[in-house]
N, C-alpha and C positions, 0 to 999 in steps of 0.2 A: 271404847275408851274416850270417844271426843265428849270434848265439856265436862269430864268428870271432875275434875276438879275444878270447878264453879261450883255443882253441884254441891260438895263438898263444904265449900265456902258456906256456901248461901245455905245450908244447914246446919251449920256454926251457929248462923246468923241469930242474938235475939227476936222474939217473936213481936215486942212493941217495939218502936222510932228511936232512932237514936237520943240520948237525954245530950245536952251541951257537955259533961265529959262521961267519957268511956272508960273501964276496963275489959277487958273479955280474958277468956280463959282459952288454956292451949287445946286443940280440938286433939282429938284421940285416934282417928279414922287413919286408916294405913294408906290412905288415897292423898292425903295431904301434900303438899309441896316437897316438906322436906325430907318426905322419906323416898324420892327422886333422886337416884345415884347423880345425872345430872346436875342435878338443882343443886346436891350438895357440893359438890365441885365447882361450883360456881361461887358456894358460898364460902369455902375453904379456900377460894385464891383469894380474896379480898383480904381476909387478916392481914398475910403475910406483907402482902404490897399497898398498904396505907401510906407507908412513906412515898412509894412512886409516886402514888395519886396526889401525896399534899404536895410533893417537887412539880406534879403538872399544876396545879394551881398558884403556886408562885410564879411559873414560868409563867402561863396565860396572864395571869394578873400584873406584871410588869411590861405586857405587849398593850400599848393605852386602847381604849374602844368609847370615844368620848360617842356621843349621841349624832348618829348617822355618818361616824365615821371606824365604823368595826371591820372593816375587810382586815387589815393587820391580823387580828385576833383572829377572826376567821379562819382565815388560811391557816392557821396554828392546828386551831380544832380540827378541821378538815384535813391535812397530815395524819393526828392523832385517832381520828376515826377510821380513817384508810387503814393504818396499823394495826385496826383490831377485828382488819379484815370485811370489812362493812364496803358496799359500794355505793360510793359518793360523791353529790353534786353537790351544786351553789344554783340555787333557784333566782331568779330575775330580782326577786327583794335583796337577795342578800344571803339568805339564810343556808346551814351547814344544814343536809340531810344525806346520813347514812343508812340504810333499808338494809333489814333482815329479814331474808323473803322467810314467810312462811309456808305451812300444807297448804291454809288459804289464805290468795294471795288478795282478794274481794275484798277483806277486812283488814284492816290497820290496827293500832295502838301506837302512839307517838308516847316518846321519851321526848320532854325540851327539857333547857334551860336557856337564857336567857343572854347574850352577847355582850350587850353597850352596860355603860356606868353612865353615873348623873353628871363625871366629872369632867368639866370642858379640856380642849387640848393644853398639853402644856404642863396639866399638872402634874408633879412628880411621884408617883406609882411604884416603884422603888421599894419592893418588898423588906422591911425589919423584921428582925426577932427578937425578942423578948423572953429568954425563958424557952416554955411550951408556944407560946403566943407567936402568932405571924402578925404583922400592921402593913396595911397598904391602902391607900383606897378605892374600892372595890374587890380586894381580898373575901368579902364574904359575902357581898351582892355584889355581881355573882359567881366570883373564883370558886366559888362551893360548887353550885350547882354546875359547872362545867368542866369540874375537875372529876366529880360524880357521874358525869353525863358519857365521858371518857372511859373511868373505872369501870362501870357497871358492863356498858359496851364490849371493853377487854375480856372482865369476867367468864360473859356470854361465851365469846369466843373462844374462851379457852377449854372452857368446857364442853364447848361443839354440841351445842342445845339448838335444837331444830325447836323454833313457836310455830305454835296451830295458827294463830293471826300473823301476820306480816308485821314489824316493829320498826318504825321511823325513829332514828335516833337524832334529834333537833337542835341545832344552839342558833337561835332564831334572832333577829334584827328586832329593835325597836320597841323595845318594853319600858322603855325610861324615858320619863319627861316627855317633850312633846312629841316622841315615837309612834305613841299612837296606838300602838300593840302591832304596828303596819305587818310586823311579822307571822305573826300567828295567825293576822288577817289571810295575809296569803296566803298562809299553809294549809287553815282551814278550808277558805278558799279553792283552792287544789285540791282536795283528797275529801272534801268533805262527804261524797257520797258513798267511801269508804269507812270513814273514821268511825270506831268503835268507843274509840276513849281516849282519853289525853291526862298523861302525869306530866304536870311542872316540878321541877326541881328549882329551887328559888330560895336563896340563902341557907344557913347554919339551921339547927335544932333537929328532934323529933317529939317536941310536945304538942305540934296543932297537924289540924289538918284543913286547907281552906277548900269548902265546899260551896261556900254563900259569895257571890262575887259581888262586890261594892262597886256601885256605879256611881262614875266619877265625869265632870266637863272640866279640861282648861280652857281659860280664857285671855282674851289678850286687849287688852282699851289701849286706843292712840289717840293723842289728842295732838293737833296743829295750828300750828298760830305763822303770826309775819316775821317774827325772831328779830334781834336785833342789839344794841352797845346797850350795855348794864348802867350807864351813865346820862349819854342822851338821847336814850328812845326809852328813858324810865316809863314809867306807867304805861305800857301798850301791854298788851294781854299776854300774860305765860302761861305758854302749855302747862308746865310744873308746876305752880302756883295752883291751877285748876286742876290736877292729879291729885293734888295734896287736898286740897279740899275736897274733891269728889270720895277719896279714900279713906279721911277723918268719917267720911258720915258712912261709909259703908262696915266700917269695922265696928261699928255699933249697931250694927244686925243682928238682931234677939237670933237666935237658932236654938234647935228645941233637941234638948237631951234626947229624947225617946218622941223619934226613932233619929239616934246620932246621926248630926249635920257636921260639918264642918269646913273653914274656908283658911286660904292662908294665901299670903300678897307674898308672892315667894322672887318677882325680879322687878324690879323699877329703873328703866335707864330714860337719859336723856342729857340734852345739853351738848356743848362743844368745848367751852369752857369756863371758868369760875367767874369772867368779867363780860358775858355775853348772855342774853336772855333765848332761853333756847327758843326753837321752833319748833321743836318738838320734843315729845316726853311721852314714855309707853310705860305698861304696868301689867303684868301677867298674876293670874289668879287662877288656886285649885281650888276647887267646890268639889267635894265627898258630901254622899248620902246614903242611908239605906233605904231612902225615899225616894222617886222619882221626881214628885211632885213638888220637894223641897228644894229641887237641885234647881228647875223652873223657876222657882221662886225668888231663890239665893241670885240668881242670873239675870232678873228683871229688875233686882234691888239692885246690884250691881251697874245697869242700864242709868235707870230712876238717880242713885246716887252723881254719876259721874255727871247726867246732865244738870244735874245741880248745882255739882264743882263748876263745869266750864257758865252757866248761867252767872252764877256769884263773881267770878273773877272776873266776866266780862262785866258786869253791874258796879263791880270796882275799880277797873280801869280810866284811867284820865285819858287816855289818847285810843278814840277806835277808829280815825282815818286810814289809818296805818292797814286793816283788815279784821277779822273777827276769828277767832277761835273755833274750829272743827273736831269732830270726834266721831268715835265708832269702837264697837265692840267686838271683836272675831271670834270666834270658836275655833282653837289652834286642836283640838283633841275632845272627844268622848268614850267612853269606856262603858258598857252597856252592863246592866245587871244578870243576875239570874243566879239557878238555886240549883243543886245534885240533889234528886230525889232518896231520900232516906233507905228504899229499898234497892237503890243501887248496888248491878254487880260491880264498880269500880272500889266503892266505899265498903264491898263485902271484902272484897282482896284487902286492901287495905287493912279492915279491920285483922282478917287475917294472920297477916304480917306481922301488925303489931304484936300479936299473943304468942308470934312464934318465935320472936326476938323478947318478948316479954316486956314493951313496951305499952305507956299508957298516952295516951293522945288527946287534945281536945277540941272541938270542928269551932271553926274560926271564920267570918265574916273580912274578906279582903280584897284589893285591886291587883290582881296578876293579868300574868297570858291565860289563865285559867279561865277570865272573863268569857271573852270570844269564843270559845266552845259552850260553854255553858247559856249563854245569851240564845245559842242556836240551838238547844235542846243536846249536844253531845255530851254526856258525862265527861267529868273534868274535877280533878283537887289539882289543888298548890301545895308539896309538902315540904320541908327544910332536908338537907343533904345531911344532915349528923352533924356533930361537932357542936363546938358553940359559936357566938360569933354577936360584935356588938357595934356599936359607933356607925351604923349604916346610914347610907351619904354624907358623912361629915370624914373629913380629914385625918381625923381618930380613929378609923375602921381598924377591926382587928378579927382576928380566926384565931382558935384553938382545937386542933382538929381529936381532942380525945375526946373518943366517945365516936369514932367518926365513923368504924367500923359498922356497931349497929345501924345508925343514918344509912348506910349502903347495905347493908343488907334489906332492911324494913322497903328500903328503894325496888332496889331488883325483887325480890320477894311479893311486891303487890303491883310491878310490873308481868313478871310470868304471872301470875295470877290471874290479869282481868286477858293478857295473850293465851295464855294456858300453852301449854307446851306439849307438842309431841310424840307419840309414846316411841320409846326407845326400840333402836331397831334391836336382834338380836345379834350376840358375837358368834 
């Protein structure tokens, strides 16, 4: 019986590459997932307890988890996964992992989703309703995938499903903003000469599926000067003055449609206050490519540009006794690319899944934790939790979790899939 259901799968499978979207059709074979007395009792507790699951992600989602500071949430999750009978630590990063040992214990498959929000401390998280609709933000990157990550977990358990591979259930550190993916680094990190595959669970939907991972640099320019009275130390050189000119000329960087580039000046701070010339002034930038060699590029313009602002500002300064203007460019974060091979067993489960929920999907180019496996040659997609879900990172976040049923099933469905599950003992 081991592997028969891969087998299974992957004779589903069309015989050409996957085209950019998909339909497939429901497979026939009596060997399939669902026709698993298990598998369906796994999938028959999910209906009923969708509300549970949306009440844990309101709850999670009002515990704040600004960017390196998620332990709060954490420990929420980590309660929550113990309850579903899973046994579990908090590894050195940070990160929630619950193990479900399987036959073998040599192979893994990791469940994540993801812990932090973009949104610094402070902000008011304070789940609304509306209707069907939840608002908070971070309710759906990523209260989804770790109200899911929770759900699915329970399911398992309650359906007392022994998997063929060993299954790491993850709500990982540092996927946001200058995080870095430091999480999945680890985890990969850790287990990586067991890891068989890795599912992200990463916001709302079930129309994509991200198999192409978008390789991404942040960056961070500072520039320094002698600071001083906005009155009588006029014309000595400012930092900001030279940010602003360095970043006029860099926002007019041609970037080429194909193969999509793109860049965005997403924090600018500096200064002390409104009648003081600062001393300093910093400016953070994300550069996205599906190129490598563009991102290089966009990075060097970036350089190029900024020494041009601090050159001009100082060339128009009245007073340089005072000191001269410094600068430099850091790389606070990179995100490494790479590609799921089309004849993958992850992306056969998956396709699976889809047909068996009657779901149509379409493979998506993106920046997850999916990166970091996929960078290393481990099979890895990013797929949405069900539901829908809009206003991500902006204050306007909302969830509506109809629909959210399928999302969890399509989840666990091409989880057992690529674990495969073992065969039932007798009563």
């Amino acid at each position: 019986m081991k592997r028969v259901l891969v087998w299974v799968i992957l004779l589903a499978m069309p015989v050409r590459s996957a085209p950019t979207r998909y339909t497939t059709t429901r497979p026939a074979s009596s060997g399939q997932l669902g026709e698993n007395a298990q598998v369906r009792a796994a999938l028959a507790w999910l209906g009923p307890n969708v509300n549970w699951i949306s009440e844990q992600q309101a709850r999670l989602t009002e515990i704040a988890a600004p960017p390196f500071q998620e332990a709060a949430r954490a420990a929420a999750v980590k309660t929550l996964l113990s309850g579903a009978g899973l046994s579990v630590q908090t590894d050195a990063t940070g990160n929630v992992i619950g193990e479900l040992r399987g036959v073998n214990e040599k192979e893994m498959v990791v469940l994540s989703a993801h812990l932090d929000t973009v949104f610094p401390a402070g902000t008011d998280v304070k789940v609304r309703r509306e209707g069907s609709r939840m608002l908070a933000p971070g309710i759906s990157d990523n209260g989804t995938g770790l109200a899911a990550l929770v759900g699915i977990a329970r399911a398992i358990q309650e359906a007392q499903i022994k998997p063929q591979r060993t299954i790491l259930f993850v709500a990982d550190v540092g996927e946001e903003g200058e995080g870095n993916l430091r999480g999945m680094r680890a985890l990969v990190d850790a287990y990586r000469g067991r890891l068989k595959a890795v599912v992200v669970l990463d916001g709302a939907g079930t129309d994509h599926v991200t198999t192409i991972a978008l390789a991404s640099r942040r960056l961070e320019v500072v520039i320094t000067g002698p600071g001083g009275h906005s009155w009588s130390d006029f014309g000595i050189p400012n930092p900001i003055n030279a940010l602003v000119r360095g970043s006029v000329r860099f926002i007019n960087t041609k970037v080429p449609a194909a193969p999509r580039t793109t860049f965005n000046l997403g924090q600018i701070e500096g200064g002390t206050s409104i009648n003081s010339i600062p001393y300093e002034a910093r400016l953070k930038v994300d550069v996205r490519s599906e190129n490598e060699s563009e991102l290089a590029r966009l990075e060097s313009a970036l350089r190029e540009c900024m020494s041009a602002g601090v050159r001009d500002e100082m060339e128009s300064s009245r007073d340089r006794s005072r000191g001269k203007l410094e600068w430099k460019v850091e790389l606070l974060g990179s995100r490494p690319g790479g590609e799921l091979a089309a004849d993958s067993p992850l992306l056969a489960s998956l396709r699976a899944a889809d047909a068996m929920v009657e779901n149509e999907s379409r493979i998506e180019r993106s920046s997850t934790d999916a990166n970091i496996p996929l960078s290393l040659g481990i099979d890895a997609i990013s797929i949405g939790a069900g539901g829908n879900g809009g206003g991500a990172h902006s204050l306007q976040e909302w969830y509506d979790p109809t629909g959210r049923e399928m999302g969890l099933k399509r989840a666990l469905l091409t989880l057992l899939g690529i674990a495969e599950v073992a065969p039932e003992k007798p009563r």
